[in-house]
C-alpha positions as CSV (number, residue, x, y, z in Angstrom):
1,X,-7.3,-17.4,-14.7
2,X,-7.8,-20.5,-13.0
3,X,-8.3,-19.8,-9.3
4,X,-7.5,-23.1,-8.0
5,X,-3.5,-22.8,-8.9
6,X,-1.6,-22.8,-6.0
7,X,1.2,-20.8,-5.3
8,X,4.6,-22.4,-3.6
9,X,4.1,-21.4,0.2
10,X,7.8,-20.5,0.0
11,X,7.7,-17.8,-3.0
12,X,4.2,-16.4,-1.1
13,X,6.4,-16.2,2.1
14,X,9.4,-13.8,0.1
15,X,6.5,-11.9,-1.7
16,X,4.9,-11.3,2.3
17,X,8.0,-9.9,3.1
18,X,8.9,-7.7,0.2
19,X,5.5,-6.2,0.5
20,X,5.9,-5.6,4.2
21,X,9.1,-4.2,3.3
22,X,7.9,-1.6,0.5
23,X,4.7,-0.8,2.2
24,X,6.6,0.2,5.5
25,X,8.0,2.9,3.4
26,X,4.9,5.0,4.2
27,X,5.0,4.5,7.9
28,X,7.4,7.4,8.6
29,X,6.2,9.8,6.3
30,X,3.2,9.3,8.4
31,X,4.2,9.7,11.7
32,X,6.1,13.0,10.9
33,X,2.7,14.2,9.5
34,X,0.9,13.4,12.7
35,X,3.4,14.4,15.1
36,X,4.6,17.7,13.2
37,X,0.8,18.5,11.6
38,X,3.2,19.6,8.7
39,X,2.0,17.9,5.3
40,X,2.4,21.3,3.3
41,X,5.2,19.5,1.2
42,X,3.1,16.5,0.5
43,X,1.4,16.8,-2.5
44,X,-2.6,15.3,-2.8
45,X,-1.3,14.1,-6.9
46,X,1.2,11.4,-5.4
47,X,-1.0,9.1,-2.8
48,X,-4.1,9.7,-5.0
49,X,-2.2,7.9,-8.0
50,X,-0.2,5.6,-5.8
51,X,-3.2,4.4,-4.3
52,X,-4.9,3.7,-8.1
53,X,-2.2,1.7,-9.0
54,X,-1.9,-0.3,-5.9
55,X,-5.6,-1.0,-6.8
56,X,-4.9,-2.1,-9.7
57,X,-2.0,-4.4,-7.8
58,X,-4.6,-5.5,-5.5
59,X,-6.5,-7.0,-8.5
60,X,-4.3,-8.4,-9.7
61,X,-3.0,-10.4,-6.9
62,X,-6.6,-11.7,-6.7
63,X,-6.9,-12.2,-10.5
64,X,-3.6,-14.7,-10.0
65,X,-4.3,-15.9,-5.9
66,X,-1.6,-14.2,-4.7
67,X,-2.2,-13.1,-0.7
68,X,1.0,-11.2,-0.5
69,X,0.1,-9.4,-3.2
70,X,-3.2,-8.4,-2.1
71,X,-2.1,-7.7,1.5
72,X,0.5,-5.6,0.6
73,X,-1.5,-3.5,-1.5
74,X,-4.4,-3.5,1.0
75,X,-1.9,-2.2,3.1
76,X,-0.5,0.6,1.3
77,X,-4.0,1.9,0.0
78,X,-4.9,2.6,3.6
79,X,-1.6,4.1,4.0
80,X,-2.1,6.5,0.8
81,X,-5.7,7.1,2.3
82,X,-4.6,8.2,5.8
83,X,-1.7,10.2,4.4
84,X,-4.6,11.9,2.4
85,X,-6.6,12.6,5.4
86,X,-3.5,14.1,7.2
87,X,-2.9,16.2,4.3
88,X,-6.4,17.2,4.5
89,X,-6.6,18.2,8.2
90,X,-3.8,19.5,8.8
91,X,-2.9,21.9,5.6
């Protein structure tokens, strides 16, 4: 792909936000793991393939120049990694 294609600021903008949106799904699953040390219900199988595919998202957002993409993803792969973690400590 030609990495010199630039995307319309405005579509890059509405992609920041979805991502934000979607990737803030994580954020109270998270806290309740911290604050209850209580992650028997979690499963390792979901943020272990969740955070492959969001891998795969991330390359592709910088196959095609895409920040939102890439940011997003960045985000939720430390998300899926921390959740891990918890999982790991505290079960």
């Amino acid at each position: 792909m030609d990495k010199n294609v630039k995307m319309d600021p405005s579509i890059e903008i509405i992609g920041l936000i979805a991502g934000a949106i979607t990737s803030a799904g994580f954020i109270p699953q998270l806290f309740k793991g911290y604050k209850t040390k209580k992650l028997d219900d979690v499963s390792y199988f979901m943020p272990i393939v969740l955070a492959i595919g969001m891998s795969l998202w991330f390359f592709y957002g910088y196959l095609i120049n895409s920040i939102a993409v890439m940011a997003a993803n960045v985000f939720s792969i430390a998300c899926s990694i921390i959740l891990i973690l918890l999982k790991r400590k505290y079960s």
